[in-house]
C-alpha positions in Angstrom: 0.0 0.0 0.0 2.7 2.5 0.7 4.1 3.0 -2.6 1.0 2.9 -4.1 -0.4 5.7 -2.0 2.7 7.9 -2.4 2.4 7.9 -5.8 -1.2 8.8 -5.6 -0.3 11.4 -2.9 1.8 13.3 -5.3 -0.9 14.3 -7.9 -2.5 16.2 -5.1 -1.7 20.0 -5.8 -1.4 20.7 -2.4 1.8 18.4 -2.3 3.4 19.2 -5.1 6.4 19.9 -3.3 6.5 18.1 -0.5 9.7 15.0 -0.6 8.9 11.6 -0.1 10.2 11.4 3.4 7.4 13.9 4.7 5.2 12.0 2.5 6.1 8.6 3.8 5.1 9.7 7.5 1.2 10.6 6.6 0.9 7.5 4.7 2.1 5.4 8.2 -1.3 6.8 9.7 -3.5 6.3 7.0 -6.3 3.5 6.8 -7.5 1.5 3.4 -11.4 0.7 3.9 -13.8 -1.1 1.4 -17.0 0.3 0.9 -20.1 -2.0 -0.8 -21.7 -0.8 -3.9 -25.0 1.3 -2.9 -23.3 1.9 1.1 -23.0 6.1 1.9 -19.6 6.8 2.6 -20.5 10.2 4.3 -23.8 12.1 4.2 -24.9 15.3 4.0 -25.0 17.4 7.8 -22.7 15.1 9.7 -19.3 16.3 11.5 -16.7 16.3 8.8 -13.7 14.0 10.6 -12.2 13.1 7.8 -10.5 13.1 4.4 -11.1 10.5 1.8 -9.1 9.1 -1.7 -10.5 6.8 -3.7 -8.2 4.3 -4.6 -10.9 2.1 -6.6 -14.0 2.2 -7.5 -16.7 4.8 -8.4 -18.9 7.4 -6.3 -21.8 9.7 -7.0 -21.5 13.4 -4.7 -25.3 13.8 -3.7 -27.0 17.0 -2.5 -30.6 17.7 -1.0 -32.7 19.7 -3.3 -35.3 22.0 -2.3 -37.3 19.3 -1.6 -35.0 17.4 0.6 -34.2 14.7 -2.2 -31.0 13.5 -2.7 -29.9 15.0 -6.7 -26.7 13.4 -8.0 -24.1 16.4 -8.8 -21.1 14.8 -9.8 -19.1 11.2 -9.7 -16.0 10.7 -8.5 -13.1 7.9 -9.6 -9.8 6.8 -8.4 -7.5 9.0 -7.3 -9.9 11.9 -7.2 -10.5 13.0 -3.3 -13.3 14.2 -0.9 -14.2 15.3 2.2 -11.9 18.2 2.0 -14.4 21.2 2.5 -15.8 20.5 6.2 -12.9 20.1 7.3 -11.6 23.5 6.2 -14.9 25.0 7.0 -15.2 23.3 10.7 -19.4 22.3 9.1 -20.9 20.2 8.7 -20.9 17.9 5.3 -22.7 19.6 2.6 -23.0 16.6 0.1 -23.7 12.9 1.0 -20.8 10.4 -0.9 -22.4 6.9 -2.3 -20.2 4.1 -3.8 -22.1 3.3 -7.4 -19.6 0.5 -7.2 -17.5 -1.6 -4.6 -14.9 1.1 -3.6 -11.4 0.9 -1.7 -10.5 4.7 -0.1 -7.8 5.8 1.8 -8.9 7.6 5.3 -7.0 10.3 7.0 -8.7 11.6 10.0 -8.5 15.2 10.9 -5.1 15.5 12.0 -3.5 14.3 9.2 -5.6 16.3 6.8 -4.0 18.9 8.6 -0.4 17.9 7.9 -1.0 18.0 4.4 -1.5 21.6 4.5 1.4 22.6 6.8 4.2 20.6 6.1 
């Protein structure tokens, strides 16, 4: 996993120029989880904990309208990441994430979303 994830770690823009021995220590704390076609990853209004990249698989990004139905807004595919935005904002989720197939993600919790952004 740990080669695997650097490599995926440095087509983030955010870590363009961070070396591999910085990246090597968020990768120690990170977590792979599996996720069944159809489960909700996150959902829309919960605490934002943490950061997710999709190593495989596909997701839809959901959103309540107006009428409090969920309205797909966008899919997501490996490599592509999420859960970014409440944990900048300190909200809570604005979109619910559902795997549209069986889905492997990497999990950094709060802390070491933080590390990305000040090492």
């Amino acid at each position: 996993m740990t080669s695997e994830l650097l490599k995926l770690l440095k087509h983030i823009p955010i870590l363009n120029d961070v070396d591999e021995d910085e990246l090597s220590d968020i990768v120690k704390n990170t977590k792979l989880e599996h996720f069944k076609q159809g489960n909700y990853i996150i959902r829309e209004g919960e605490l934002g904990e943490t950061f997710y990249i999709i190593k495989s698989g596909k997701v839809e990004v959901l959103h309540k309208n107006k009428d409090g139905e969920d309205e797909t807004i966008a899919a997501l595919y490996p490599d592509n990441f999420f859960g970014e935005m409440a944990l900048l904002s300190n909200k809570p989720r604005n979109a619910s994430i559902r795997c549209l197939e069986d889905c492997d993600v990497y999990i950094f919790n709060r802390n070491d979303f933080f590390n990305f952004l000040y090492l």
